[in-house]
C-alpha positions in Angstrom: 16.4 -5.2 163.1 18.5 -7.0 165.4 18.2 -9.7 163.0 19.9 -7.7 160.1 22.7 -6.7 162.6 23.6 -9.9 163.5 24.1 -11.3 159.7 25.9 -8.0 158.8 28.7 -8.4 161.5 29.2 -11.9 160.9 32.7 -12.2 159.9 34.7 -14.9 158.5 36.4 -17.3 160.7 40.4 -18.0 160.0 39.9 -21.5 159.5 37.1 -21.1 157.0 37.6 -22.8 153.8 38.2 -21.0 150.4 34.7 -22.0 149.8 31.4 -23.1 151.8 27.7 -24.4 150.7 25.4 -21.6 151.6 22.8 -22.8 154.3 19.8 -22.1 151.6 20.7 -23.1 148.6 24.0 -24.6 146.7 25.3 -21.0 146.0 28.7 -21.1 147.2 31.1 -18.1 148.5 34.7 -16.9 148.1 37.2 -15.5 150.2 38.4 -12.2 149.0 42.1 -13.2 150.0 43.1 -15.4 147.2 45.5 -18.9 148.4 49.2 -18.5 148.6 50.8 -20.4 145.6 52.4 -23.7 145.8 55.9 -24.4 145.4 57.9 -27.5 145.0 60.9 -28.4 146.7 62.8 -31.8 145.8 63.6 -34.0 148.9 67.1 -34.8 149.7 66.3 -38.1 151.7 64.0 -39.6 149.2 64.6 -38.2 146.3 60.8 -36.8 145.4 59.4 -33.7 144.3 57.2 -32.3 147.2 54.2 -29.2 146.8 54.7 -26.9 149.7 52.1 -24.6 150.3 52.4 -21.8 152.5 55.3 -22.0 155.4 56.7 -24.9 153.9 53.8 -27.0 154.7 53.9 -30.4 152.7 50.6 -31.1 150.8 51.7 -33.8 148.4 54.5 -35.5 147.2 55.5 -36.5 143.0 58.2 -38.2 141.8 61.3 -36.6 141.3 62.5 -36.7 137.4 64.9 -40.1 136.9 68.3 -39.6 136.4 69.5 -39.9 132.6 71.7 -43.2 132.2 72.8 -45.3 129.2 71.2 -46.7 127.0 69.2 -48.4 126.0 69.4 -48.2 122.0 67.8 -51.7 121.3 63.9 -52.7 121.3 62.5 -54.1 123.9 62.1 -57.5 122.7 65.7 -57.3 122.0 66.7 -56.6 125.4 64.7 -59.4 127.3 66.6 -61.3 130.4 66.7 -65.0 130.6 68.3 -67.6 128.2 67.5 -67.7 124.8 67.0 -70.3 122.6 69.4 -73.0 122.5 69.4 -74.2 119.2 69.3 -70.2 117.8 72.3 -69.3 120.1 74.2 -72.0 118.8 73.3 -71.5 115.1 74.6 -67.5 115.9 77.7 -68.2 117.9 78.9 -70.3 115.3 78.1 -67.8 112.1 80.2 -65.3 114.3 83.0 -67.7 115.0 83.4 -68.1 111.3 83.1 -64.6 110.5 85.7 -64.0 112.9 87.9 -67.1 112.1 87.6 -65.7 108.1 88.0 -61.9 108.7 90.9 -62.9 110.6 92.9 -64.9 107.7 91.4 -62.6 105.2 93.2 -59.6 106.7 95.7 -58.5 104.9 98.9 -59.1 106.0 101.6 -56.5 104.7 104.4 -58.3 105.8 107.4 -55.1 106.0 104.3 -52.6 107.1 104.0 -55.2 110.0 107.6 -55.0 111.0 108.0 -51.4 110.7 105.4 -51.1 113.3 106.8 -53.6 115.6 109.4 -52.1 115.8 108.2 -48.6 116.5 106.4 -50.0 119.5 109.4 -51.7 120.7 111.6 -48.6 120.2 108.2 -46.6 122.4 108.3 -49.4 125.4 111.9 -48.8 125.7 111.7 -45.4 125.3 109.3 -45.3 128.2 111.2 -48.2 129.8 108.5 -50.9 129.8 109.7 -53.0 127.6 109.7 -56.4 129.3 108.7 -58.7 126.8 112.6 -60.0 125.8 113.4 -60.4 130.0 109.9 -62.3 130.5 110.7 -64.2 127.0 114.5 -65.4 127.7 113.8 -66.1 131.6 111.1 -68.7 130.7 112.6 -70.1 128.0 115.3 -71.5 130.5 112.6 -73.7 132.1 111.9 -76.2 129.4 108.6 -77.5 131.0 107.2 -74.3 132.2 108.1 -73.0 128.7 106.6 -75.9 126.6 103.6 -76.0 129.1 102.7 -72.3 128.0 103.0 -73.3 124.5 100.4 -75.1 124.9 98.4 -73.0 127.1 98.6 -70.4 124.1 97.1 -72.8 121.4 94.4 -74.5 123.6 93.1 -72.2 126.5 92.5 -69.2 124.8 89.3 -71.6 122.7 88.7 -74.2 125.7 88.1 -71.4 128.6 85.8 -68.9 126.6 83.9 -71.7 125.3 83.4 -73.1 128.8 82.6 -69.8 130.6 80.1 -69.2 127.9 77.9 -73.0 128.7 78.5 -71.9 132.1 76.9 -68.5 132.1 74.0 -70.0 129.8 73.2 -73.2 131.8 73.9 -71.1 135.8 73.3 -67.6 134.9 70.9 -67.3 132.4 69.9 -63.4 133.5 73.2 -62.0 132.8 73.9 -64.3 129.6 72.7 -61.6 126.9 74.3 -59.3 128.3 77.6 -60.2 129.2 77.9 -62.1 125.6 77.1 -59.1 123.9 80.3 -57.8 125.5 82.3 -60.2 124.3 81.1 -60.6 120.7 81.5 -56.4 120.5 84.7 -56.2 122.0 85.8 -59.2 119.4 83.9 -57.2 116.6 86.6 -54.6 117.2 89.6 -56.5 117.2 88.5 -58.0 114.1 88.9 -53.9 112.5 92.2 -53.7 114.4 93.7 -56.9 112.3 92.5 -55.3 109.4 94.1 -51.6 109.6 96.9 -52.6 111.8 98.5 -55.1 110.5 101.3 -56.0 113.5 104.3 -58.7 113.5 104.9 -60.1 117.2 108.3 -60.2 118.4 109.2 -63.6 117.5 109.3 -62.6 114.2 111.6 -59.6 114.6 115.0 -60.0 113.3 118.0 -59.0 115.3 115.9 -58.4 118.5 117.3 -61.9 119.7 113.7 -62.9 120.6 113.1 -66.3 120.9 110.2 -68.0 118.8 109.2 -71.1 122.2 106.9 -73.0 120.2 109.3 -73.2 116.8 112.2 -73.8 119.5 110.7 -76.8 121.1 108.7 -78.3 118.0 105.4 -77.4 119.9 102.4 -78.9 118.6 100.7 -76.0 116.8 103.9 -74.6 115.7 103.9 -71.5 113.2 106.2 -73.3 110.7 103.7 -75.8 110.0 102.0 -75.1 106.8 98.5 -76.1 108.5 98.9 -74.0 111.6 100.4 -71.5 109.4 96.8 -71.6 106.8 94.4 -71.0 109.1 95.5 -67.7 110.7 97.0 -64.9 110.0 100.6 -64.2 112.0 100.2 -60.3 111.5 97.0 -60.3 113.6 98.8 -59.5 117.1 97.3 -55.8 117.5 94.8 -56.2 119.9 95.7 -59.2 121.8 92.5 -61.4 121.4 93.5 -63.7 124.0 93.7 -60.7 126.4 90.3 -59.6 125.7 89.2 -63.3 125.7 90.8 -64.9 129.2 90.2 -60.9 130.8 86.3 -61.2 129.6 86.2 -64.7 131.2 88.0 -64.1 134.4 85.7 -61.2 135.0 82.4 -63.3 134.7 84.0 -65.8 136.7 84.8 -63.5 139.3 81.5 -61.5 139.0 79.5 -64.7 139.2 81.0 -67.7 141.1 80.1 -68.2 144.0 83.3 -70.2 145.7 85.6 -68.0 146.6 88.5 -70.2 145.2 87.0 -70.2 141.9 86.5 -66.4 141.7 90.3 -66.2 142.7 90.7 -68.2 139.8 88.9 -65.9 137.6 90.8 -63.2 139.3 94.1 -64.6 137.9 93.6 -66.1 134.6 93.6 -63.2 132.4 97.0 -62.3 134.6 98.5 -65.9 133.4 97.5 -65.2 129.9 99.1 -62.1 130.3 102.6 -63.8 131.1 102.3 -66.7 128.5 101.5 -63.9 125.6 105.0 -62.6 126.6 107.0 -65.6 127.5 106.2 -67.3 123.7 107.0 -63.9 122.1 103.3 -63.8 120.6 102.9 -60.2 121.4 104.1 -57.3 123.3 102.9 -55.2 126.0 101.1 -52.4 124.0 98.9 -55.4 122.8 97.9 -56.7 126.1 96.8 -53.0 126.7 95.4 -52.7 123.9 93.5 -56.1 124.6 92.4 -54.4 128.0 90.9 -51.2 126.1 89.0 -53.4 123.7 87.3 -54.6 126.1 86.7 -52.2 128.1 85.0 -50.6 124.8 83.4 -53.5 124.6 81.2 -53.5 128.3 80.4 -50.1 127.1 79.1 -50.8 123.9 77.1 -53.5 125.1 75.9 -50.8 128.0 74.8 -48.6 125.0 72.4 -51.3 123.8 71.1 -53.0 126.3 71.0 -50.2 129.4 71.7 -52.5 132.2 74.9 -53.7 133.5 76.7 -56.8 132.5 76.4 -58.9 135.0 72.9 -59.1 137.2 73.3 -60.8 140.3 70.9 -63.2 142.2 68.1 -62.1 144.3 68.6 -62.6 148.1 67.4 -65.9 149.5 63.7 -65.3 151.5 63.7 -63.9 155.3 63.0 -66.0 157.9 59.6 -65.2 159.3 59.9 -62.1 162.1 63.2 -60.9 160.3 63.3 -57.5 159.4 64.1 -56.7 155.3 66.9 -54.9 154.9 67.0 -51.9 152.9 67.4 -52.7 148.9 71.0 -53.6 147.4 71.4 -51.8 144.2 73.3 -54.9 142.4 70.2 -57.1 143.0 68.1 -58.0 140.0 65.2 -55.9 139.7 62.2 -57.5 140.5 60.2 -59.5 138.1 63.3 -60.5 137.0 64.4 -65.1 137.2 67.1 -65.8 139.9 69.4 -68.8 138.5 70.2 -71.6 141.1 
């Protein structure tokens, strides 16, 4: 008897689990009350999901959902850091260069469509009180050296720099070459439609503006009245200013990548340089040059699109000293896994 009372006012403990072995055999019991349901509340310092039971107790942490980012549209396989082959990179850059060199020539020119339109952007800058291009031209001109200097500049740079950045960025930084290229071939991909619906005259070639044509003036090497310069590209191609989009591409790799401080400076400036020698030889107005700038701009973003990672991927820290403390991770680093150039 006082054995039966004792077992029937046994009652259950608070911290009793939901369920316990019985003492006699592997029959288990449950608690009437059934457990208050989990929630999840997202972290605000880390940035994880984390189940709460009940008061807001944490039992376990998941990882939040990634933020949505672009890109990327290409394969894998196409999207791998490092340099790539020499011999195939070669074999590429020059199929593009002459699909570029031919589009180019191959556009058509419309000679009086061209003019029309140069002068409708002419008559827009003045309107909105911009228009620069005859002041920068005529002030210039006056220096015969400067002048004949930036002639050349024109004809040679706009090849020698590009080229030289692009070694560069294979031989130095081979984990942001793909990327950055692809930039540059895309935003040169759409200049190439540009030439071919917009036809556009540059100033020197407008009558009655009284603008000054440098390189014809002072029998320039590479002058537009020779019938070899004249053959191999086409003088209605002004609209968007490929030397913008090529000395701005360059000075922003440059800058992004050097590691003097002079010669990111340098970078800094070039495309600024350009800028004023585009003017000063009446190759092009402003609207160009912008247009140059938003070429490439569509260009980074393209190549964003495809690839999902930015341009330019920087190299990893040098190794702490042993005792130092890590600091906390920089988010232009290069992911890890990924080959630091030296």
């Amino acid at each position: 008897m006082t054995s039966t009372t004792r077992n029937a006012s046994r009652v259950t403990r608070p911290d009793d689990d939901e369920s316990e072995p019985s003492r006699t055999g592997g029959s288990t019991r449950t608690d009437a009350t059934p457990a208050a349901p989990k929630t999840a509340r997202t972290s605000e310092a880390t940035g994880t999901a984390e189940a709460t039971g009940p008061a807001g107790a944490t039992t376990a942490e998941v990882p939040a959902a990634p933020r949505r980012r672009l890109g990327p549209l290409l394969p894998a396989r196409l999207r791998r850091l490092g340099r790539p082959h020499l011999l195939v990179e070669l074999i590429f850059s020059v199929i593009l260069y002459k699909t570029y060199s031919l589009t180019r020539r191959a556009a058509p020119e419309h000679h009086e469509a061209a003019l029309h339109r140069a002068t409708d952007i002419l008559n827009i800058e003045r309107t909105l009180h911009v228009d620069i291009e005859l002041t920068i031209n005529h002030a210039l001109d006056k220096v015969t050296w400067l002048i004949v200097g930036m002639n050349y500049y024109y004809a040679t740079l706009h090849f020698i720099v590009t080229l030289g950045v692009l070694i560069w960025l294979y031989a130095r930084h081979p984990a942001s070459y793909r990327s950055a290229r692809t930039a540059l071939y895309a935003a040169t991909f759409l200049a190439l439609i540009g030439f071919t619906f917009f036809a556009l005259a540059p100033p020197r070639l407008m009558e009655g503006q009284n603008f000054i044509d440098t390189v014809v003036t002072h029998h320039t090497w590479g002058s537009w009245d020779s019938k070899d310069v004249s053959s191999l590209s086409n003088q209605y191609a002004a609209m968007p200013s490929v030397h913008i989009v090529w000395s701005a591409w360059s000075g922003l790799t440059v800058a992004a990548l050097a590691r003097r401080t002079w010669v990111r400076v340098l970078g800094i400036l070039y495309p600024f340089f350009t800028f004023t020698v585009i003017l000063a030889t009446g190759n092009h107005f402003l609207a160009d040059a912008v247009a140059g700038a938003v070429t490439l701009s569509l260009g980074f973003l393209i190549q964003r699109l495809l690839l999902g990672r930015p341009a330019y991927l920087y190299p990893a820290p040098d190794p702490l000293p042993a005792g130092a403390a890590a600091p906390g991770p920089h988010p232009a680093r290069v992911q890890a896994g990924d080959r630091a150039d030296r």
